[in-house]
C-alpha positions, 0 to 999 in steps of 0.5 A, a space after each residue: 193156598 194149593 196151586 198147580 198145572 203140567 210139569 215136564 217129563 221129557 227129561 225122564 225118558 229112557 235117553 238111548 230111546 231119546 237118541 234114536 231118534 224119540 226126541 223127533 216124537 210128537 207127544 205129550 209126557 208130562 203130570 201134574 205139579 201141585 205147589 203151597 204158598 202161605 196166605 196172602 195178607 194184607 200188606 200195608 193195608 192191614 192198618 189202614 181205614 177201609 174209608 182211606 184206603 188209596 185204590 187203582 182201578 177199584 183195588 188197593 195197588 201191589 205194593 201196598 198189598 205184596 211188595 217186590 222182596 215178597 213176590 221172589 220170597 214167594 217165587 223162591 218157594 215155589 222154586 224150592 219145592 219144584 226142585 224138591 219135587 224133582 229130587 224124590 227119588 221117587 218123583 216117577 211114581 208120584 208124578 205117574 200116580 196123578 194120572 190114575 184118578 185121572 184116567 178112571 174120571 176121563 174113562 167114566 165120562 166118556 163111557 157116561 157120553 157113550 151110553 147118551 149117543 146110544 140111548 139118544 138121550 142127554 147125558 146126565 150133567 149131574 153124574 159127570 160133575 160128581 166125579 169133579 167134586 172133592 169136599 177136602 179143597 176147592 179149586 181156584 184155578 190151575 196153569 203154566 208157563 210153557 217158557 220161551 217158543 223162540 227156542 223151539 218153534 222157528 219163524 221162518 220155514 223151510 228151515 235152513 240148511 244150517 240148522 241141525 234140525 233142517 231135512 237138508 242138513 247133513 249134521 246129524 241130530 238125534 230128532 234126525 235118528 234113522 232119516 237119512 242124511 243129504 250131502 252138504 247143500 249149497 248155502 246159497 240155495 237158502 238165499 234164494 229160497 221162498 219162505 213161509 213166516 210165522 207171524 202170529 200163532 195161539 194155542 187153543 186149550 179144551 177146558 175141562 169141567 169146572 176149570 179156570 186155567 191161565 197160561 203163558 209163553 215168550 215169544 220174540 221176547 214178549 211175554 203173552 198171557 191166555 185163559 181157558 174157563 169153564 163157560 157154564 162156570 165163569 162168566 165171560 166178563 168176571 174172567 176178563 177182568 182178572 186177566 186184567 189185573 193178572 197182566 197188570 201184576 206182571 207188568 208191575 213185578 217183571 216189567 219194571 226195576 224194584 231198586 233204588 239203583 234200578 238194577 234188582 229186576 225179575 226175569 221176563 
């Protein structure tokens, strides 16, 4: 099973660039990281009569299928191999060699749609979906875990003036570099001040052609799942359904003790 989606390149940029202030840079720097896990098999219903088979909501449940000690094996390998990844002494090149390919398909779309809006006819669906194709693997679907918001999007603004990252600041930061730094305000102002709160914000991702990718974020310690699809692939209706049994999977690994102490449990 080949799985992938975005990893972080932020930490490999030039870090006297970062100081002076390219950390405040609103931009994406990331690639793409392709992971292996084993097949799935059957679990405990590999001996057991189709006919008798206990089902939950028209599925046999997850411990019968994979046990907990299996999921964090399963983790652990793709644990493994993200750190292995990231200690190539040449993870640069690989991580910037994924963008060639996708550059010339992009670059190839584009110039395909160009010449329809000139030409004031439909762009060829069939040439564009070539460029998609791979004969050698079948994509099943992509994501990611962009982790905990909490730690990067604050949910009241302005921020306040004890926040390094605050205009009113006078702490320096390097996100700050090269803005100029106020006196010591008054805390007090803070107090009196009109906030704006963010009480509910969502992502909205552009899905490219042929794709089914689900993402995650924690926030205000609660973990939310989305999914972007391919609507001329993946019918609305099948794709709810495996969100469904995606949370279902999340909430019985991560949200619930696995031991007979009750104290083995993952990380949410």
């Amino acid at each position: 099973m080949y799985n992938g989606g975005p990893i972080n390149l932020r930490p490999h940029l030039e870090e006297d660039w970062l100081a002076k202030g390219g950390g405040g840079e609103v931009f994406l720097a990331m690639s793409i990281f392709l992971y292996q896990l084993p097949f799935m098999t059957l679990g405990t219903t590999r001996d057991q009569d189709p006919a008798t088979l206990r089902l939950v909501n028209g599925a046999p449940p997850f411990a019968d299928l994979l046990t907990f000690d299996r999921f964090l094996h399963r983790a652990n390998l793709i644990k493994s191999q993200t750190l292995g990844s990231l200690k190539h002494p040449f993870f640069e090149q690989i991580a910037m060699s994924f963008h060639i390919g996708h550059n010339e398909r992009s670059k190839t779309v584009v110039l395909e749609w160009l010449q329809s809006v000139q030409e004031r006819a439909e762009a060829d669906p069939g040439a564009v979906m070539n460029l998609f194709r791979d004969s050698s693997r079948i994509s099943a679907h992509g994501g990611s875990s962009i982790g905990d918001l909490d730690k990067v999007v604050p949910f009241e603004y302005p921020l306040p003036s004890t926040d390094p990252l605050s205009p009113r600041s006078n702490r320096s930061h390097p996100v700050k570099a090269g803005y100029l730094v106020p006196q010591a305000p008054d805390p007090s102002e803070d107090e009196l001040e009109a906030k704006l709160v963010v009480e509910y914000s969502r992502t909205y991702l552009h899905a490219r052609p042929a794709e089914l990718y689900v993402g995650a974020a924690t926030s205000r310690k609660q973990l939310h799942l989305s999914v972007y699809y391919d609507g001329n692939v993946y019918e609305e209706n099948v794709v709810r359904e495996w969100l469904e049994e995606v949370k279902d999977a999340a909430l019985w690994y991560l949200g619930q003790p696995h031991s007979d102490e009750g104290r083995t449990q993952a990380k949410l």
